[in-house]
DSSP file (Angstrom, degrees, kcal/mol; ACC not computed):
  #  RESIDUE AA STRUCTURE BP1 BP2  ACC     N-H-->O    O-->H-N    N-H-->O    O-->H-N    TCO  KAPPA ALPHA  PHI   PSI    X-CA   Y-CA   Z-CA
    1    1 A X              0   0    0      0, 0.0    47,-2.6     0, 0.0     2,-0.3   0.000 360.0 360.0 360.0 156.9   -6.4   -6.6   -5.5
    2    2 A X  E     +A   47   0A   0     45,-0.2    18,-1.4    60,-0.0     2,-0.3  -0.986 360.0 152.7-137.9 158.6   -3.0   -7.5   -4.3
    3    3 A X  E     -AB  46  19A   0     43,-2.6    43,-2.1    -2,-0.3     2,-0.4  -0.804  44.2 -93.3-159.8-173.6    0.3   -5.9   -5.2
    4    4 A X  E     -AB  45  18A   0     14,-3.8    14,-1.4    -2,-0.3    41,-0.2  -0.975  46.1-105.4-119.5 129.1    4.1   -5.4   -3.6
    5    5 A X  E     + B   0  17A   0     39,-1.0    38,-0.9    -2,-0.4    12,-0.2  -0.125  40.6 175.2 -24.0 135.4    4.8   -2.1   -1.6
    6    6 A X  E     +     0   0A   0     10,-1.2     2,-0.3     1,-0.7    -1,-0.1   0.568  68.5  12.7 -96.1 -31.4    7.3    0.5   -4.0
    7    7 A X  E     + B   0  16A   0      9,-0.6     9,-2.6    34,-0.1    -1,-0.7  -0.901  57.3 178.9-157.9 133.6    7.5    3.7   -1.7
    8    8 A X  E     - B   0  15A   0      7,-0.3     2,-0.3    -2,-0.3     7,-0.3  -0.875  15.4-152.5-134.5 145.0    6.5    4.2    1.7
    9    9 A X        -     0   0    0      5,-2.1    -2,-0.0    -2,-0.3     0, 0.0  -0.799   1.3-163.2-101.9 148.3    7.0    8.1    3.6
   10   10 A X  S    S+     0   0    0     -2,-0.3    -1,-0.1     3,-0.2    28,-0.0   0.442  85.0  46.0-100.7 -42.6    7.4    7.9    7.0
   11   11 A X  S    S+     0   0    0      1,-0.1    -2,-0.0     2,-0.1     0, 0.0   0.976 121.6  32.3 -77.4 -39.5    6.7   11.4    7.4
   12   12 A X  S    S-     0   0    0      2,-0.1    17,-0.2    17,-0.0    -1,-0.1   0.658  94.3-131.1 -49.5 -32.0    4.1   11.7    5.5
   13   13 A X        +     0   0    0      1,-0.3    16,-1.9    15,-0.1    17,-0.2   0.727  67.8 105.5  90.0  27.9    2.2    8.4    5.7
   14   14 A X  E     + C   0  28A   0     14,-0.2    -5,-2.1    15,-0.1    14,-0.3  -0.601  35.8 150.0-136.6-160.3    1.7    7.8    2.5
   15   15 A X  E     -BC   8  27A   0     12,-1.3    12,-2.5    -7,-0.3    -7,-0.3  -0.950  31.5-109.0 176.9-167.7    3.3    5.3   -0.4
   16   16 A X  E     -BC   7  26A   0     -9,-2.6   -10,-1.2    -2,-0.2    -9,-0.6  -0.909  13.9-159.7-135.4-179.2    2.7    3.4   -3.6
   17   17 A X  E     -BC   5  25A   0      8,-4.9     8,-2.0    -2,-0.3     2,-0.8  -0.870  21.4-131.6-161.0 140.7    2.3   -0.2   -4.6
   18   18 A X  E     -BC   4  24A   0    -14,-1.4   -14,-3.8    -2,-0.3     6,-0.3  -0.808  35.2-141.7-103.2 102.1    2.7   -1.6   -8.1
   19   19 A X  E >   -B    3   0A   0      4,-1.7     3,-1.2    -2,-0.8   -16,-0.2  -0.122  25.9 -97.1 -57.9 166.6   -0.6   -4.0   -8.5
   20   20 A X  T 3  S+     0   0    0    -18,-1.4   -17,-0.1     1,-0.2    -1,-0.1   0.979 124.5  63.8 -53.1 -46.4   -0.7   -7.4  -10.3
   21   21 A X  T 3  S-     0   0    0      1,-0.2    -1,-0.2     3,-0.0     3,-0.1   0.586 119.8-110.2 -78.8  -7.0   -1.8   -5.7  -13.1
   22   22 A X  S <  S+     0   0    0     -3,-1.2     2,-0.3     1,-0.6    -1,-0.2   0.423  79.2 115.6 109.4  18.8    1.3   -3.7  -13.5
   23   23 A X        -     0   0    0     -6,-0.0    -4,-1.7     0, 0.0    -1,-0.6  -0.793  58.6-128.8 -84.2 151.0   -0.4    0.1  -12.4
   24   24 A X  E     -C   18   0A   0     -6,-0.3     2,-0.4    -2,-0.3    -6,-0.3  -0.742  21.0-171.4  11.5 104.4    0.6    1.9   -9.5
   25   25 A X  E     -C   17   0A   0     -8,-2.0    -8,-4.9    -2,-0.4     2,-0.2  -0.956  18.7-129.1-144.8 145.5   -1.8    3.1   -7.2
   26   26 A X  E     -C   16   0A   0     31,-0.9     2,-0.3    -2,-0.4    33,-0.2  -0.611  23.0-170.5 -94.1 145.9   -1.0    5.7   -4.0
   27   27 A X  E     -C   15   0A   0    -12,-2.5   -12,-1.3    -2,-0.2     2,-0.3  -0.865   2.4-163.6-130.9-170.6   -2.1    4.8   -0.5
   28   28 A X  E >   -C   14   0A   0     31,-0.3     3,-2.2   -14,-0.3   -14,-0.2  -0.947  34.2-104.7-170.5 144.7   -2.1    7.1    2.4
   29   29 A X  G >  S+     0   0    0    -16,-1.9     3,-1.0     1,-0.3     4,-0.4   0.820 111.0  58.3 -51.3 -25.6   -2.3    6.8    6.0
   30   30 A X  G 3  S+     0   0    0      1,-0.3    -1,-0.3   -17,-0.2   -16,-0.1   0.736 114.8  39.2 -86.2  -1.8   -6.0    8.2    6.4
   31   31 A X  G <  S+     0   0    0     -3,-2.2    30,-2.7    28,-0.1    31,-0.4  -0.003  79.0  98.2-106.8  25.6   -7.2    5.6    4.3
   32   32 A X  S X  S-     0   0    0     -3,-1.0     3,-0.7     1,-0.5     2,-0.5   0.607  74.1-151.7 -96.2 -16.2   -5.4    2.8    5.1
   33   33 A X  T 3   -     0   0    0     -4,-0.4    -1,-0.5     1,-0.2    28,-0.0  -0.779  61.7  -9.3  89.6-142.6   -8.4    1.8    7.2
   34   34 A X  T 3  S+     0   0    0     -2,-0.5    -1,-0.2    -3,-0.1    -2,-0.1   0.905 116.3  90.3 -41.6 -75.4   -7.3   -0.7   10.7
   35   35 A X  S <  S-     0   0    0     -3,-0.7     2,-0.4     1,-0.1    27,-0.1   0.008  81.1-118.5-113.4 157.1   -4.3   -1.1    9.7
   36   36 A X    >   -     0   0    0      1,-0.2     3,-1.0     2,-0.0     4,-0.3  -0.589   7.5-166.9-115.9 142.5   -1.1    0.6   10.1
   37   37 A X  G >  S+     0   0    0     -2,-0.4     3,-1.1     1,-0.3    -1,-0.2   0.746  87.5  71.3 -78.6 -26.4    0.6    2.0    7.2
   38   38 A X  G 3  S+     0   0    0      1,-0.2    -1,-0.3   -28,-0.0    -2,-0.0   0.839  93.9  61.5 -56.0 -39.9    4.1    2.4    9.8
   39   39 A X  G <  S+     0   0    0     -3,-1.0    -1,-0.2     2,-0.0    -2,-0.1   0.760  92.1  99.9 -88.3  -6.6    4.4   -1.6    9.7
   40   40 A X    <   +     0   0    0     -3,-1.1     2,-0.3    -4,-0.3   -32,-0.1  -0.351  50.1 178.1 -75.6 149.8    4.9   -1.4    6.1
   41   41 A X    >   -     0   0    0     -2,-0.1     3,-1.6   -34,-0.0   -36,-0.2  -0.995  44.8 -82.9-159.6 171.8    8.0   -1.6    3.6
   42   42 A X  T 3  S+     0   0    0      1,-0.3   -36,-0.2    -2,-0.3     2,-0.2  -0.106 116.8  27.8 -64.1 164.9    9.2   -1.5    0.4
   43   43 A X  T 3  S+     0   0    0    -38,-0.9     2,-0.6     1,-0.2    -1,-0.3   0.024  84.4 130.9  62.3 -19.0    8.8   -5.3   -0.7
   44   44 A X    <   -     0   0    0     -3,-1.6   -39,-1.0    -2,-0.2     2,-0.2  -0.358  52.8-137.3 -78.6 121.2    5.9   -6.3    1.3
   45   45 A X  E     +A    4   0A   0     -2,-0.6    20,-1.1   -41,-0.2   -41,-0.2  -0.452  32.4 168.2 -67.6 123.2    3.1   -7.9   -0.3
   46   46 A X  E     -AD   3  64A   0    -43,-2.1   -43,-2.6    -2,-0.2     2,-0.3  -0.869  30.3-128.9-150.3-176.6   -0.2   -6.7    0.8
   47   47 A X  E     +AD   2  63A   0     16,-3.6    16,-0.8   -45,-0.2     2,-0.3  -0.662  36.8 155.2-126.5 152.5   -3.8   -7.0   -0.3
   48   48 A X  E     -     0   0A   0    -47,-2.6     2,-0.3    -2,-0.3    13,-0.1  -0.943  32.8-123.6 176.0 171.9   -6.0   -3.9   -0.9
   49   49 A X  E     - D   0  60A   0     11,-1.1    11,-2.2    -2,-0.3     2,-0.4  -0.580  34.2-107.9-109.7 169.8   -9.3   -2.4   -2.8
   50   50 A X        -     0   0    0     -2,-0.3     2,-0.3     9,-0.2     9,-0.2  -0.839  20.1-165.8 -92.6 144.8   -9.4    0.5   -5.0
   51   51 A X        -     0   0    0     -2,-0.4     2,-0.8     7,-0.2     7,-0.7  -0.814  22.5-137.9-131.2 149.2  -11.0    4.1   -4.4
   52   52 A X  B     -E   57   0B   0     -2,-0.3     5,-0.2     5,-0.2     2,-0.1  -0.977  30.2-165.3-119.9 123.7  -11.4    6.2   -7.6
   53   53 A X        -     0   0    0     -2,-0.8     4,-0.1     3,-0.6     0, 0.0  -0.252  38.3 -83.8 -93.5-167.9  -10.2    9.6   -6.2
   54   54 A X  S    S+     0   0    0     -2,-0.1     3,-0.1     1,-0.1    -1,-0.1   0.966 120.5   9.2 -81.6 -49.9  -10.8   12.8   -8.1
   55   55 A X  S    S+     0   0    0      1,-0.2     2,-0.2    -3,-0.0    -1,-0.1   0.891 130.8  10.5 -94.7 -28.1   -7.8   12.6  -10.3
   56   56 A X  S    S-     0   0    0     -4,-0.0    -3,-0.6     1,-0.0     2,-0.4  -0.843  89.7 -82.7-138.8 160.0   -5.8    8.9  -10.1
   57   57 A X  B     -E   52   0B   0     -2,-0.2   -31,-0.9    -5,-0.2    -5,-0.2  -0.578  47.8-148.2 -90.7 127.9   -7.0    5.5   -8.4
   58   58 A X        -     0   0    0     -7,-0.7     2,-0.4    -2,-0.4    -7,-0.2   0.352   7.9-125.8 -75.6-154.8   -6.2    5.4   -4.4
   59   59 A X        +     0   0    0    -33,-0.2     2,-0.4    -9,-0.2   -31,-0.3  -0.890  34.5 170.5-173.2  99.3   -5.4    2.5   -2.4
   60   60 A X  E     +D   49   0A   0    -11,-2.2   -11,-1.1    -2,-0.4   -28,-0.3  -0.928  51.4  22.7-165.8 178.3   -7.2    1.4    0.8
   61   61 A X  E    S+     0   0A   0    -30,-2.7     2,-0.4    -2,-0.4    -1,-0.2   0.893  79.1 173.6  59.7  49.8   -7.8   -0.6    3.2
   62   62 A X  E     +     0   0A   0    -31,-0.4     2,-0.3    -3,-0.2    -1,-0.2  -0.775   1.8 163.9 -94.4 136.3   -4.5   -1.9    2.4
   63   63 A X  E     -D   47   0A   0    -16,-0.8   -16,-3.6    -2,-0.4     2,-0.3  -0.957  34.2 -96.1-146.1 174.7   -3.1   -4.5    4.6
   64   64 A X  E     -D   46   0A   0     -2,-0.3   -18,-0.2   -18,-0.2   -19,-0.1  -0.661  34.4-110.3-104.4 138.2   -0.4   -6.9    4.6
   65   65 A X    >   -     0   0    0    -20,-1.1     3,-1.3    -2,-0.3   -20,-0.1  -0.276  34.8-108.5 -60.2 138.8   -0.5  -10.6    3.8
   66   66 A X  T 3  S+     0   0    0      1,-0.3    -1,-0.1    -2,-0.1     3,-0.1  -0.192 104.7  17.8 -80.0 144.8   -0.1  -13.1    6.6
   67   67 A X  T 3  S+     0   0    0      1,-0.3     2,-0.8    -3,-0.1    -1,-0.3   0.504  86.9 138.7  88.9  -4.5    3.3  -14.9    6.2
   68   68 A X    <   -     0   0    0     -3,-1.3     2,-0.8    -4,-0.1    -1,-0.3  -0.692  40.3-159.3-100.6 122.7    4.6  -12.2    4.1
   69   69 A X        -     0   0    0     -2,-0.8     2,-0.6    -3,-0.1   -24,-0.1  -0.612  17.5-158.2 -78.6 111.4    8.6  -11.3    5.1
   70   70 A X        -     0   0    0     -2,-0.8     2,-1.7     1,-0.1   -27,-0.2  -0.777  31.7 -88.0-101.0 149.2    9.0   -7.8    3.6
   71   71 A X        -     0   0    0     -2,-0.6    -1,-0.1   -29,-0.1   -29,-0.1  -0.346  40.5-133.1 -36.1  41.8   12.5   -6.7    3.0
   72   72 A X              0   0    0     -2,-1.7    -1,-0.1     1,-0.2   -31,-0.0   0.574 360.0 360.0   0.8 118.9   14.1   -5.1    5.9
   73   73 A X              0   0    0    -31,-0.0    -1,-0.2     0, 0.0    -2,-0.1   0.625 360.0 360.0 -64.1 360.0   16.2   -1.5    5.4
């Protein structure tokens, strides 16, 4: 699936990202796989699978798409 970054923590690790399909889904640094959840930011378009956690559907192996400028703070 692919979606745009909403929320990123820096202390935490963790974030959201609003899929194409117009859900929300949470990611977090221990699941992020390879790739590092720090390089991420709000706006950045990135590609990723779905986990069905124990209550709501996770985010992982999420990384960001080549060529994609995300939105400096």
């Amino acid at each position: 699936m692919r979606g745009t970054v909403t929320r990123v923590s820096r202390k935490d690790g963790s974030g959201s990202i609003l899929a194409e399909d117009g859900k929300e889904v949470h990611f977090d640094r221990s699941k992020a796989g390879d790739n590092r959840v720090d390089d991420l930011r709000v706006g950045c378009w990135v590609e990723f699978e779905l986990q069905y956690g124990f209550e709501w559907q996770c985010a992982v192996n999420v990384k960001r798409l080549q060529g994609d400028a995300c939105q400096r703070p």
